[in-house]
C-alpha distance (Angstrom), angle and dihedral (degrees) to the residues before:
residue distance angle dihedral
X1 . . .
X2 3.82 . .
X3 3.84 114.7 .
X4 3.75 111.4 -98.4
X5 3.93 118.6 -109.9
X6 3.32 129.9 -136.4
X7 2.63 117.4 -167.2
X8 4.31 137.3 4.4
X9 3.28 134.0 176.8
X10 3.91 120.2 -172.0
X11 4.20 105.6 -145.8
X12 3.76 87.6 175.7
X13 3.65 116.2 34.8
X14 3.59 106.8 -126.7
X15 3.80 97.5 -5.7
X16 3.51 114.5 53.7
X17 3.99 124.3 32.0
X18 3.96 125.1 -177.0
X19 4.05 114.5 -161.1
X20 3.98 149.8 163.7
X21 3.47 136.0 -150.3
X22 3.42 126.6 -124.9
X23 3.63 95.8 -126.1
X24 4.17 90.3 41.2
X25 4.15 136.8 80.3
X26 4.70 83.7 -163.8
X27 3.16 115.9 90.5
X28 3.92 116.9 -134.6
X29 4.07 127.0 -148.5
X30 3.89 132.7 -150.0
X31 3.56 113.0 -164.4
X32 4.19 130.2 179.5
X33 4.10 114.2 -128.4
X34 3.96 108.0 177.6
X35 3.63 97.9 -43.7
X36 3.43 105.5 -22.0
X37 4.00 143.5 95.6
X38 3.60 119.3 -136.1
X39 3.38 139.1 -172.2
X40 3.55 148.9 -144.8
X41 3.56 153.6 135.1
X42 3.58 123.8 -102.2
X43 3.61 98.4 -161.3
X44 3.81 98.2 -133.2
X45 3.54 133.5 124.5
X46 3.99 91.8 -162.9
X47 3.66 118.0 81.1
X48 4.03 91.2 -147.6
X49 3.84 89.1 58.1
X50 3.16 93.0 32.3
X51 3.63 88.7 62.0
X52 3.92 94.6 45.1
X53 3.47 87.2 53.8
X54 3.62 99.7 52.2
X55 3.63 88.4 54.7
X56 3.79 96.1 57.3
X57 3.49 93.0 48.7
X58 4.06 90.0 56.7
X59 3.84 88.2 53.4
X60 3.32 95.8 43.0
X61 3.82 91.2 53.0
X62 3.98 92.7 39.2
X63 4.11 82.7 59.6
X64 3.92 96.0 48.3
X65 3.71 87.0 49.2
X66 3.79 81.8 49.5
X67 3.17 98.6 55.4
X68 3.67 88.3 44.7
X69 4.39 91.4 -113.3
X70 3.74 125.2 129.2
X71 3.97 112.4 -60.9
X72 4.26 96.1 -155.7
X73 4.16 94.5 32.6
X74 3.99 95.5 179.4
X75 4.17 90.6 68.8
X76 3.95 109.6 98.9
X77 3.70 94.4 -129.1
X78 4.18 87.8 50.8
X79 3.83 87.5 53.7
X80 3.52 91.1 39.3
X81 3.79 95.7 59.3
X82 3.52 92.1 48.6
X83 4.77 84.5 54.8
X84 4.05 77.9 51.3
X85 3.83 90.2 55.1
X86 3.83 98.1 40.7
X87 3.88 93.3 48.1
X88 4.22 90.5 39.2
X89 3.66 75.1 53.1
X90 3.66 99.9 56.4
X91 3.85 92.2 43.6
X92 4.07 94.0 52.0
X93 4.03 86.9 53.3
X94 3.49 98.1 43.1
X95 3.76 103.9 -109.9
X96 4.01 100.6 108.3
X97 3.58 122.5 100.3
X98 4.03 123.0 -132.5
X99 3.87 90.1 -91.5
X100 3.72 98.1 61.5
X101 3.60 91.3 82.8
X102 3.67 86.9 58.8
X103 3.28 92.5 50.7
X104 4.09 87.6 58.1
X105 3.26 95.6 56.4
X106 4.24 96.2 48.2
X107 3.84 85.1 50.7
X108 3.56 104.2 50.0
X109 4.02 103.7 20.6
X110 4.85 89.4 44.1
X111 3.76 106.5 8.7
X112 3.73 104.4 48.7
X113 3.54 99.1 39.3
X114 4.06 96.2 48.6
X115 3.51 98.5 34.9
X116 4.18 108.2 21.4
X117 3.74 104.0 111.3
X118 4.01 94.1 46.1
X119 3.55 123.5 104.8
X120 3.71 106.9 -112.0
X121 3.97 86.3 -140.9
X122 3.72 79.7 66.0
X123 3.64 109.0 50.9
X124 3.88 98.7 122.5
X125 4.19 129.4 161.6
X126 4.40 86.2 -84.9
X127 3.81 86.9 62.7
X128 3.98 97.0 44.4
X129 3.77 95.5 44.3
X130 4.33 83.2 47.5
X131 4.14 74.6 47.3
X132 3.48 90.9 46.1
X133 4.38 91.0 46.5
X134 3.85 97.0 45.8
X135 4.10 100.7 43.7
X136 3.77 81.1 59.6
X137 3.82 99.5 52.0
X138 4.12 86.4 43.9
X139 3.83 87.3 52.7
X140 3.77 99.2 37.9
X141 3.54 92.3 -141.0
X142 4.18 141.0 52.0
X143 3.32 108.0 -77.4
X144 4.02 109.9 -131.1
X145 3.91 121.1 -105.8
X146 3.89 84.2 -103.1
X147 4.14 99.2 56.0
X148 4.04 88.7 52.8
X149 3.71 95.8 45.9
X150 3.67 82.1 49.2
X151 4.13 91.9 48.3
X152 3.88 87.4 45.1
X153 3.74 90.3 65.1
X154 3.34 92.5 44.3
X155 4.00 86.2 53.9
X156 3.95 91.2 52.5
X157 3.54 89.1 54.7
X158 3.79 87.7 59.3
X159 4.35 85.6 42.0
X160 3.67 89.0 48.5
X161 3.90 94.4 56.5
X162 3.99 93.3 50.6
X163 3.80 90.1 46.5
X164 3.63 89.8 50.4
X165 3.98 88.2 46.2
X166 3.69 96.5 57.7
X167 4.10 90.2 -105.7
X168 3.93 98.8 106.9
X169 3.71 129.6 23.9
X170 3.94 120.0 -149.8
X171 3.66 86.8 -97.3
X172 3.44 106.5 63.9
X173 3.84 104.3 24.6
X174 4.10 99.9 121.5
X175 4.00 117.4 -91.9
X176 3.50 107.5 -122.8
X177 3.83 119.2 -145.5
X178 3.70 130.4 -177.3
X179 3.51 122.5 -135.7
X180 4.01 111.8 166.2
X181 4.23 135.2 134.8
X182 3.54 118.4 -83.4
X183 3.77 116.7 -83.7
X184 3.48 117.4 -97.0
X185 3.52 116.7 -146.2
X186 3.75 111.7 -125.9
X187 3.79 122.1 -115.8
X188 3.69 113.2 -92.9
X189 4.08 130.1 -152.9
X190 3.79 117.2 -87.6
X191 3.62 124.8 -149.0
X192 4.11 93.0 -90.8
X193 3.66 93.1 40.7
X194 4.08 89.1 55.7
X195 4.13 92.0 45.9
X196 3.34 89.2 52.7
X197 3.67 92.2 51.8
X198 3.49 100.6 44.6
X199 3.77 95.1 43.8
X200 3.72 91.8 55.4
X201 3.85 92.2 56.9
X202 3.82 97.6 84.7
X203 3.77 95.9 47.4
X204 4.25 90.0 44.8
X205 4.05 92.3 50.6
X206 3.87 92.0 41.4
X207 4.47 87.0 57.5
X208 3.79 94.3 55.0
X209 3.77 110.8 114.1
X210 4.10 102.1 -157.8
X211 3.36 130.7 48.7
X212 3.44 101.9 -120.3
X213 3.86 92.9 56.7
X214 3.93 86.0 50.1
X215 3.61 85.6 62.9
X216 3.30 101.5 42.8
X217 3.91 97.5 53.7
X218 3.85 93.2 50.3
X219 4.08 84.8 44.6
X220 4.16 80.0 63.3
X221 3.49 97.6 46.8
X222 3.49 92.8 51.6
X223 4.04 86.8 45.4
X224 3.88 83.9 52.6
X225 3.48 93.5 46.2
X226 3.76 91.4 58.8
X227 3.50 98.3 38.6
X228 4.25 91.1 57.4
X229 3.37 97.9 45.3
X230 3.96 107.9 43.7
X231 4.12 90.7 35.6
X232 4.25 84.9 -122.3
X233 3.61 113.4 170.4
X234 4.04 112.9 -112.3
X235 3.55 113.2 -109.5
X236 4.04 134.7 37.2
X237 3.81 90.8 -1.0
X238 3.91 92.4 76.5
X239 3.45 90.9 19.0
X240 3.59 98.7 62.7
X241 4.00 87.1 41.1
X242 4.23 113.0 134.0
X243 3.53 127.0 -177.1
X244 3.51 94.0 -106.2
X245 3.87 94.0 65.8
X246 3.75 85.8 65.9
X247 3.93 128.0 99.3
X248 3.86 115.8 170.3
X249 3.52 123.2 -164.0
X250 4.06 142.8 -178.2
X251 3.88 131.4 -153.0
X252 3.92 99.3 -178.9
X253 3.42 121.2 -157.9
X254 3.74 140.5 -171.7
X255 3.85 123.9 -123.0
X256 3.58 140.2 -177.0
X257 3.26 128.0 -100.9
X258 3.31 90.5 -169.2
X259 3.73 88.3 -135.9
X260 3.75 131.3 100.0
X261 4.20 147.1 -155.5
X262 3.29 128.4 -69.7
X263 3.72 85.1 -116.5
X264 4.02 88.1 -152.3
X265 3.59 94.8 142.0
X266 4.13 100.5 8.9
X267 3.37 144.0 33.4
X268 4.07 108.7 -65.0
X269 4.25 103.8 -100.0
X270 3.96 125.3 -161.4
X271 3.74 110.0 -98.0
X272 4.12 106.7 -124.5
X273 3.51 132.2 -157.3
X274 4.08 124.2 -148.1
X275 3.40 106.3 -138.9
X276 3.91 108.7 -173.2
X277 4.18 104.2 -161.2
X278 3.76 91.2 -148.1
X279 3.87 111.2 -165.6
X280 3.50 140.2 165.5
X281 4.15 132.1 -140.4
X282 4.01 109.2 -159.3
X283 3.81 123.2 -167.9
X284 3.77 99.8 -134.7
X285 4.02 130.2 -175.8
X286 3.43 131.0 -151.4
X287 4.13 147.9 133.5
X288 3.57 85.6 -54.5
X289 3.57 95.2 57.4
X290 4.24 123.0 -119.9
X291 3.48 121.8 -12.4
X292 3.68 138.0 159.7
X293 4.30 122.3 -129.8
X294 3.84 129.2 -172.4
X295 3.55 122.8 -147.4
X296 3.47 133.3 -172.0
X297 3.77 148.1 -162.6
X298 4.01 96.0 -17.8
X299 3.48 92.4 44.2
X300 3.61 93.4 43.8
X301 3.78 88.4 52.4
X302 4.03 95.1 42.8
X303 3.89 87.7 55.7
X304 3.64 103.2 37.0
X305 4.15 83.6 67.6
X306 4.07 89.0 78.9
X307 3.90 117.3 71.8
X308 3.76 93.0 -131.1
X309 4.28 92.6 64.1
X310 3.51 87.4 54.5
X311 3.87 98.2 57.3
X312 3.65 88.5 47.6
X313 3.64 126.5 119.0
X314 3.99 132.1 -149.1
Protein backbone atom coordinates (compact mmCIF):
# COMPACT_ATOMS: atom_id res chain seq x y z
CA UNK A 1 0.00 0.00 0.00
CA UNK A 2 1.04 3.56 -0.90
CA UNK A 3 2.24 5.68 2.07
CA UNK A 4 -0.49 7.92 3.34
CA UNK A 5 -0.18 11.79 2.76
CA UNK A 6 -0.78 14.31 4.83
CA UNK A 7 -0.91 16.72 3.80
CA UNK A 8 -0.79 18.49 -0.13
CA UNK A 9 -1.12 21.55 -1.25
CA UNK A 10 -1.32 22.22 -5.10
CA UNK A 11 0.61 25.91 -5.72
CA UNK A 12 0.09 25.39 -9.41
CA UNK A 13 -2.99 23.70 -10.38
CA UNK A 14 -2.05 20.93 -12.46
CA UNK A 15 1.67 21.71 -12.67
CA UNK A 16 3.25 22.09 -9.55
CA UNK A 17 2.20 20.13 -6.24
CA UNK A 18 3.84 20.65 -2.68
CA UNK A 19 3.20 17.61 -0.07
CA UNK A 20 4.14 15.71 3.30
CA UNK A 21 4.00 12.44 4.44
CA UNK A 22 2.44 11.34 7.28
CA UNK A 23 5.34 9.65 8.67
CA UNK A 24 7.77 12.82 7.48
CA UNK A 25 8.72 16.60 8.90
CA UNK A 26 10.36 17.26 4.54
CA UNK A 27 8.30 18.42 2.45
CA UNK A 28 8.18 16.70 -1.08
CA UNK A 29 7.30 18.47 -4.63
CA UNK A 30 5.65 17.14 -7.90
CA UNK A 31 6.16 19.30 -10.69
CA UNK A 32 4.90 18.91 -14.67
CA UNK A 33 7.90 19.35 -17.43
CA UNK A 34 6.35 18.76 -21.03
CA UNK A 35 4.35 15.85 -20.23
CA UNK A 36 5.77 14.50 -17.43
CA UNK A 37 5.54 14.40 -13.43
CA UNK A 38 8.56 14.62 -11.48
CA UNK A 39 9.56 14.34 -8.26
CA UNK A 40 11.70 15.41 -5.64
CA UNK A 41 12.39 16.41 -2.28
CA UNK A 42 12.87 19.81 -1.28
CA UNK A 43 14.55 19.20 1.86
CA UNK A 44 12.56 21.61 4.02
CA UNK A 45 10.68 21.24 7.01
CA UNK A 46 8.81 24.71 6.42
CA UNK A 47 5.97 24.76 4.11
CA UNK A 48 6.84 28.53 2.99
CA UNK A 49 10.33 27.34 1.89
CA UNK A 50 9.27 24.48 1.05
CA UNK A 51 7.15 26.09 -1.43
CA UNK A 52 9.96 28.49 -2.74
CA UNK A 53 11.92 25.66 -3.22
CA UNK A 54 9.62 23.66 -5.18
CA UNK A 55 9.36 26.44 -7.51
CA UNK A 56 13.06 26.67 -8.29
CA UNK A 57 13.33 23.24 -8.88
CA UNK A 58 10.44 23.49 -11.72
CA UNK A 59 12.50 26.27 -13.39
CA UNK A 60 15.43 24.77 -13.05
CA UNK A 61 14.09 21.60 -14.72
CA UNK A 62 11.99 23.68 -17.39
CA UNK A 63 15.69 25.15 -18.38
CA UNK A 64 17.48 21.67 -18.58
CA UNK A 65 14.66 20.57 -20.71
CA UNK A 66 15.47 23.80 -22.52
CA UNK A 67 18.54 23.25 -23.12
CA UNK A 68 17.62 19.85 -24.16
CA UNK A 69 19.76 18.11 -20.74
CA UNK A 70 18.33 15.62 -18.34
CA UNK A 71 15.17 17.05 -16.39
CA UNK A 72 15.52 14.48 -13.01
CA UNK A 73 19.68 14.30 -13.17
CA UNK A 74 20.08 11.92 -9.99
CA UNK A 75 18.36 8.75 -12.09
CA UNK A 76 21.21 6.39 -13.47
CA UNK A 77 19.91 6.38 -16.94
CA UNK A 78 19.80 10.55 -16.75
CA UNK A 79 23.48 10.44 -15.72
CA UNK A 80 24.11 7.83 -18.00
CA UNK A 81 23.04 9.76 -21.08
CA UNK A 82 24.99 12.54 -20.17
CA UNK A 83 28.58 9.39 -20.00
CA UNK A 84 26.99 8.68 -23.66
CA UNK A 85 27.42 12.37 -24.58
CA UNK A 86 30.87 12.92 -23.00
CA UNK A 87 32.36 9.73 -24.61
CA UNK A 88 30.25 10.49 -28.18
CA UNK A 89 32.08 13.58 -27.49
CA UNK A 90 35.49 12.27 -27.32
CA UNK A 91 34.96 10.06 -30.43
CA UNK A 92 33.59 13.13 -32.73
CA UNK A 93 36.96 15.10 -31.71
CA UNK A 94 39.20 12.46 -32.07
CA UNK A 95 40.23 11.66 -28.55
CA UNK A 96 38.35 8.16 -28.00
CA UNK A 97 40.03 5.01 -28.27
CA UNK A 98 38.57 1.92 -30.38
CA UNK A 99 36.77 0.60 -27.22
CA UNK A 100 34.55 3.52 -26.62
CA UNK A 101 32.16 2.31 -29.02
CA UNK A 102 31.92 -0.72 -26.95
CA UNK A 103 31.42 1.02 -24.21
CA UNK A 104 28.15 2.65 -26.04
CA UNK A 105 26.69 -0.19 -26.66
CA UNK A 106 27.14 -1.81 -22.77
CA UNK A 107 25.62 1.50 -21.57
CA UNK A 108 22.69 1.89 -23.56
CA UNK A 109 21.91 -1.84 -24.84
CA UNK A 110 22.77 -3.50 -20.37
CA UNK A 111 23.13 -0.48 -18.16
CA UNK A 112 20.17 1.63 -18.99
CA UNK A 113 17.74 -0.92 -19.33
CA UNK A 114 18.63 -2.84 -15.87
CA UNK A 115 19.46 -0.04 -13.92
CA UNK A 116 17.69 3.33 -15.66
CA UNK A 117 15.04 4.33 -13.21
CA UNK A 118 17.45 3.99 -10.03
CA UNK A 119 18.83 6.77 -8.32
CA UNK A 120 22.48 6.72 -8.95
CA UNK A 121 22.89 7.83 -5.16
CA UNK A 122 21.46 4.43 -4.70
CA UNK A 123 23.39 2.06 -6.67
CA UNK A 124 24.46 -0.34 -3.82
CA UNK A 125 25.86 -4.28 -4.04
CA UNK A 126 21.63 -5.48 -4.13
CA UNK A 127 21.36 -3.54 -7.40
CA UNK A 128 24.73 -4.89 -9.04
CA UNK A 129 24.19 -8.49 -8.07
CA UNK A 130 20.23 -7.79 -9.66
CA UNK A 131 22.83 -6.27 -12.50
CA UNK A 132 24.80 -9.13 -12.30
CA UNK A 133 21.26 -11.68 -12.53
CA UNK A 134 19.53 -9.84 -15.44
CA UNK A 135 22.72 -9.24 -17.95
CA UNK A 136 22.80 -13.00 -17.79
CA UNK A 137 19.16 -13.75 -18.69
CA UNK A 138 19.56 -10.89 -21.63
CA UNK A 139 22.66 -12.81 -22.81
CA UNK A 140 21.44 -16.33 -22.25
CA UNK A 141 24.61 -17.40 -21.07
CA UNK A 142 27.55 -16.38 -18.28
CA UNK A 143 29.27 -13.81 -19.49
CA UNK A 144 33.21 -14.55 -19.20
CA UNK A 145 35.41 -12.75 -16.51
CA UNK A 146 36.60 -10.57 -19.50
CA UNK A 147 32.92 -9.20 -20.82
CA UNK A 148 32.15 -7.93 -17.06
CA UNK A 149 35.45 -6.34 -16.51
CA UNK A 150 34.69 -4.82 -19.77
CA UNK A 151 30.89 -3.75 -18.54
CA UNK A 152 32.51 -2.49 -15.24
CA UNK A 153 34.35 0.15 -17.14
CA UNK A 154 31.65 0.96 -18.93
CA UNK A 155 29.79 1.43 -15.43
CA UNK A 156 32.63 3.85 -14.14
CA UNK A 157 32.14 5.86 -17.01
CA UNK A 158 28.55 6.33 -15.88
CA UNK A 159 30.22 6.78 -11.89
CA UNK A 160 32.66 9.16 -13.25
CA UNK A 161 29.95 11.55 -14.73
CA UNK A 162 27.91 11.74 -11.31
CA UNK A 163 31.15 12.32 -9.40
CA UNK A 164 32.02 14.98 -11.72
CA UNK A 165 28.31 16.36 -11.34
CA UNK A 166 28.42 16.83 -7.69
CA UNK A 167 26.05 13.52 -7.19
CA UNK A 168 28.77 11.03 -5.81
CA UNK A 169 31.98 11.76 -4.07
CA UNK A 170 35.03 9.29 -4.46
CA UNK A 171 33.99 7.83 -1.28
CA UNK A 172 30.87 6.46 -1.81
CA UNK A 173 30.77 5.76 -5.59
CA UNK A 174 30.08 1.72 -5.54
CA UNK A 175 33.27 -0.69 -5.62
CA UNK A 176 32.93 -2.79 -8.40
CA UNK A 177 34.21 -6.39 -8.19
CA UNK A 178 34.29 -9.06 -10.76
CA UNK A 179 33.35 -12.36 -10.06
CA UNK A 180 32.83 -14.50 -13.42
CA UNK A 181 33.97 -18.35 -14.73
CA UNK A 182 37.21 -18.78 -16.09
CA UNK A 183 37.64 -17.93 -19.74
CA UNK A 184 37.49 -20.56 -22.02
CA UNK A 185 39.54 -20.30 -24.86
CA UNK A 186 37.56 -20.68 -28.03
CA UNK A 187 38.13 -23.58 -30.41
CA UNK A 188 40.54 -22.81 -33.09
CA UNK A 189 40.87 -24.35 -36.86
CA UNK A 190 42.96 -27.49 -37.27
CA UNK A 191 44.85 -28.33 -40.25
CA UNK A 192 41.71 -30.41 -41.91
CA UNK A 193 39.24 -27.94 -40.83
CA UNK A 194 41.38 -25.06 -42.77
CA UNK A 195 41.80 -27.41 -46.13
CA UNK A 196 38.48 -27.85 -46.17
CA UNK A 197 37.86 -24.24 -45.99
CA UNK A 198 40.17 -23.07 -48.33
CA UNK A 199 39.41 -25.73 -50.90
CA UNK A 200 35.80 -24.85 -50.92
CA UNK A 201 36.54 -21.19 -51.84
CA UNK A 202 36.78 -21.65 -55.62
CA UNK A 203 33.63 -23.69 -55.96
CA UNK A 204 31.60 -20.98 -53.39
CA UNK A 205 32.83 -17.77 -55.54
CA UNK A 206 32.20 -19.60 -58.90
CA UNK A 207 27.97 -20.12 -57.55
CA UNK A 208 27.41 -16.42 -56.96
CA UNK A 209 24.86 -15.05 -59.36
CA UNK A 210 25.75 -11.04 -59.37
CA UNK A 211 28.69 -9.45 -59.72
CA UNK A 212 28.91 -7.71 -56.77
CA UNK A 213 28.57 -10.90 -54.63
CA UNK A 214 31.41 -12.39 -56.90
CA UNK A 215 33.48 -9.75 -55.56
CA UNK A 216 32.65 -9.83 -52.37
CA UNK A 217 33.34 -13.63 -51.75
CA UNK A 218 36.85 -13.47 -53.33
CA UNK A 219 37.26 -10.05 -51.14
CA UNK A 220 36.83 -12.81 -48.07
CA UNK A 221 39.09 -15.19 -49.28
CA UNK A 222 41.63 -12.83 -49.67
CA UNK A 223 40.62 -11.47 -46.00
CA UNK A 224 41.05 -15.19 -44.95
CA UNK A 225 44.07 -15.54 -46.65
CA UNK A 226 45.63 -12.77 -44.64
CA UNK A 227 44.18 -13.51 -41.54
CA UNK A 228 45.82 -17.43 -41.62
CA UNK A 229 48.93 -16.61 -42.62
CA UNK A 230 50.07 -13.43 -40.55
CA UNK A 231 48.06 -14.81 -37.23
CA UNK A 232 45.97 -11.11 -37.43
CA UNK A 233 43.14 -10.94 -35.20
CA UNK A 234 39.60 -10.84 -37.14
CA UNK A 235 37.98 -7.69 -36.94
CA UNK A 236 39.23 -3.85 -36.96
CA UNK A 237 42.86 -4.98 -37.23
CA UNK A 238 42.49 -5.84 -41.03
CA UNK A 239 39.66 -3.87 -41.25
CA UNK A 240 41.14 -0.70 -40.45
CA UNK A 241 44.23 -1.79 -42.73
CA UNK A 242 45.49 1.26 -45.39
CA UNK A 243 48.05 1.04 -47.81
CA UNK A 244 50.31 2.99 -45.97
CA UNK A 245 50.64 0.40 -43.12
CA UNK A 246 52.25 -1.81 -45.69
CA UNK A 247 56.09 -2.44 -46.28
CA UNK A 248 56.96 -5.29 -48.73
CA UNK A 249 60.15 -6.74 -48.95
CA UNK A 250 62.31 -9.52 -50.96
CA UNK A 251 65.41 -11.62 -49.91
CA UNK A 252 65.98 -13.61 -53.24
CA UNK A 253 67.70 -16.56 -53.27
CA UNK A 254 69.13 -19.05 -55.68
CA UNK A 255 68.20 -22.79 -55.71
CA UNK A 256 69.05 -25.81 -57.42
CA UNK A 257 67.42 -27.29 -59.81
CA UNK A 258 69.34 -29.97 -59.51
CA UNK A 259 69.58 -30.09 -63.24
CA UNK A 260 72.26 -28.93 -65.59
CA UNK A 261 73.24 -27.65 -69.46
CA UNK A 262 73.27 -29.40 -72.25
CA UNK A 263 76.91 -28.68 -72.28
CA UNK A 264 76.80 -28.99 -76.28
CA UNK A 265 79.14 -26.33 -76.86
CA UNK A 266 80.44 -25.62 -73.00
CA UNK A 267 81.09 -27.08 -70.03
CA UNK A 268 77.62 -28.53 -68.49
CA UNK A 269 76.46 -25.59 -65.65
CA UNK A 270 73.88 -26.15 -62.69
CA UNK A 271 70.51 -24.87 -63.68
CA UNK A 272 69.39 -22.16 -60.79
CA UNK A 273 66.25 -20.96 -59.78
CA UNK A 274 65.58 -17.20 -58.35
CA UNK A 275 63.41 -17.53 -55.75
CA UNK A 276 62.33 -13.98 -54.54
CA UNK A 277 60.83 -14.61 -50.70
CA UNK A 278 58.37 -11.79 -51.11
CA UNK A 279 56.85 -10.76 -47.71
CA UNK A 280 55.01 -8.14 -46.27
CA UNK A 281 55.26 -6.27 -42.57
CA UNK A 282 51.78 -4.44 -41.79
CA UNK A 283 51.33 -1.94 -38.95
CA UNK A 284 48.07 -3.19 -37.50
CA UNK A 285 45.81 -1.69 -34.53
CA UNK A 286 43.69 -3.24 -32.33
CA UNK A 287 42.41 -3.68 -28.42
CA UNK A 288 45.83 -4.37 -27.67
CA UNK A 289 47.07 -1.27 -28.96
CA UNK A 290 49.87 -1.05 -32.14
CA UNK A 291 51.61 -3.85 -33.26
CA UNK A 292 53.43 -4.92 -36.27
CA UNK A 293 52.65 -8.69 -38.21
CA UNK A 294 54.54 -10.36 -41.09
CA UNK A 295 52.94 -12.40 -43.51
CA UNK A 296 54.12 -14.43 -46.08
CA UNK A 297 53.39 -16.29 -49.27
CA UNK A 298 49.40 -16.30 -48.85
CA UNK A 299 49.35 -12.96 -47.88
CA UNK A 300 51.67 -11.95 -50.44
CA UNK A 301 49.44 -13.65 -52.98
CA UNK A 302 45.99 -12.28 -51.41
CA UNK A 303 47.43 -8.69 -51.81
CA UNK A 304 49.28 -8.88 -54.94
CA UNK A 305 45.50 -9.32 -56.61
CA UNK A 306 44.96 -5.30 -56.27
CA UNK A 307 46.98 -3.02 -58.69
CA UNK A 308 48.17 -0.77 -55.91
CA UNK A 309 50.38 -3.93 -54.04
CA UNK A 310 52.01 -4.39 -57.12
CA UNK A 311 53.42 -0.80 -57.54
CA UNK A 312 54.61 -0.96 -54.10
CA UNK A 313 58.07 -0.72 -52.99
CA UNK A 314 60.01 -2.31 -49.89
Amino acid sequence: MPEKLATTHAIIPNALVVYRRSRSSIWQCRFKVGDLWQRASTKQRELKKAIQTARELMVSAEIRKRDNLPVVTRRFKDVAKLAVQRLEQDIKLGRGKVSYKGYLQIINDYLIPILGRCAVTKIDQQQLETLDDKRTEMMGYEPSTSTKLTHNVALNRVFDEAVIRGFLTETNRPKLEVKAKKNERRASFDLTEIKVLLNGFDGWISKAEAAESREHRELLRDYVDVLLDSGARPGIELLNLRWNQIKTAAKPEMIDTGHVTDGKEEEPEPIMRTELNLSVEMSVKGKTGRRDILGMSRAVAALGAYPYFCGRGG
